[in-house]
C-alpha positions as CSV (number, residue, x, y, z in Angstrom):
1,X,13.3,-14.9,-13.1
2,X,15.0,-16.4,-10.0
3,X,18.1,-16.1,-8.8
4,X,20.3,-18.6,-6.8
5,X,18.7,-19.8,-3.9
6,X,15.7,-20.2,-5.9
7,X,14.5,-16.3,-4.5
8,X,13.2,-13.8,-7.0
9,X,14.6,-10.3,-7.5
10,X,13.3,-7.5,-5.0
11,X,11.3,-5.1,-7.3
12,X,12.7,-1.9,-7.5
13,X,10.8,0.3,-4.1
14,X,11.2,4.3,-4.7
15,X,10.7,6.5,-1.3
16,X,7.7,8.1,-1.4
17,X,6.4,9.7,1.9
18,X,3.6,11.8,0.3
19,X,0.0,11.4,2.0
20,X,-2.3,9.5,0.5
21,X,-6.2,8.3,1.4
22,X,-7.2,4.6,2.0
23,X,-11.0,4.1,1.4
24,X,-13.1,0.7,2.3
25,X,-15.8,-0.3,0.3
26,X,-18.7,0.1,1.8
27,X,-18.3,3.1,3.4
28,X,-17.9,7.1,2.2
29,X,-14.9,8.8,3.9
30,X,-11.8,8.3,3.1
31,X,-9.0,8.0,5.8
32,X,-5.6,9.7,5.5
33,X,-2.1,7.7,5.5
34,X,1.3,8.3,4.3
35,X,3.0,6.7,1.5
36,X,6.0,5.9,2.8
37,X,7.9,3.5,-0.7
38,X,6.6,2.1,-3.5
39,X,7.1,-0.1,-6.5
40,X,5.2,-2.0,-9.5
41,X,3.5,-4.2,-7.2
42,X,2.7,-2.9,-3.6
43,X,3.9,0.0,-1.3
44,X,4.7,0.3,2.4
45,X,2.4,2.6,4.4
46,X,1.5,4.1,7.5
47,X,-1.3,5.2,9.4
48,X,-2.0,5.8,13.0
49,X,-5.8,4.6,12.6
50,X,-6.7,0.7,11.6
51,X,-6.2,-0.5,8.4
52,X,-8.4,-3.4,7.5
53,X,-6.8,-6.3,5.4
54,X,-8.2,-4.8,1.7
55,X,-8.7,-1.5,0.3
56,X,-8.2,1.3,-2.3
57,X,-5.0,3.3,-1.9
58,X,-5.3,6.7,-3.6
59,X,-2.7,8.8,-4.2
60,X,-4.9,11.8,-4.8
61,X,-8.1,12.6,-4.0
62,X,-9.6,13.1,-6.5
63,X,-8.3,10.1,-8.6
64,X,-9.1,6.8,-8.3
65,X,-7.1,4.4,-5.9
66,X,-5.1,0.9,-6.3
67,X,-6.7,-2.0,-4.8
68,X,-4.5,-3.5,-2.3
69,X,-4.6,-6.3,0.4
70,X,-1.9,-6.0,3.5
71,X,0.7,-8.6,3.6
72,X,2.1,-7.6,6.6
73,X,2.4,-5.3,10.1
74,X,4.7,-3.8,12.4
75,X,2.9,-1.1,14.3
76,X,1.9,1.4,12.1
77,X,3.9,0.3,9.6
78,X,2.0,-1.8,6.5
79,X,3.3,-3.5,3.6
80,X,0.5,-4.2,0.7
81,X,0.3,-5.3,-2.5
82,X,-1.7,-4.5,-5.5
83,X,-4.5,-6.2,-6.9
84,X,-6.4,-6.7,-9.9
């Protein structure tokens, strides 16, 4: 669906600001974060450690994450979306 202007809706974001883990694969630990929104397809985080440009986003640690890829940075701040 597009709107006028030829722009899609915004999906509907819902503040979070929860921790959550980021883990690379590859490697073992898991690095913390905080969840700061999120909606059907991506979330904005932050993190005061790098953030490479793909990952898994879990929301608990003992669950398994989202796979997400960062479409943007400011600072700490990161916007990503989810994957397959």
């Amino acid at each position: 669906m597009r709107l006028f202007g030829g722009k899609k809706p915004r999906e509907i974001r819902r503040r979070f600001d929860e921790t959550a883990w980021i883990s690379v694969d590859g490697t073992f630990g898991m690095r913390e974060c905080r969840v700061l929104d999120f909606s059907a397809g991506g979330a904005q985080i932050q993190s005061d450690k790098p953030v490479p440009d793909t990952f898994v986003l879990s929301f608990s640690r003992e669950r398994a994450g989202r796979r997400c890829k960062v479409v943007w940075r400011k600072g700490q701040k990161i916007g990503v979306k989810f994957t397959a």
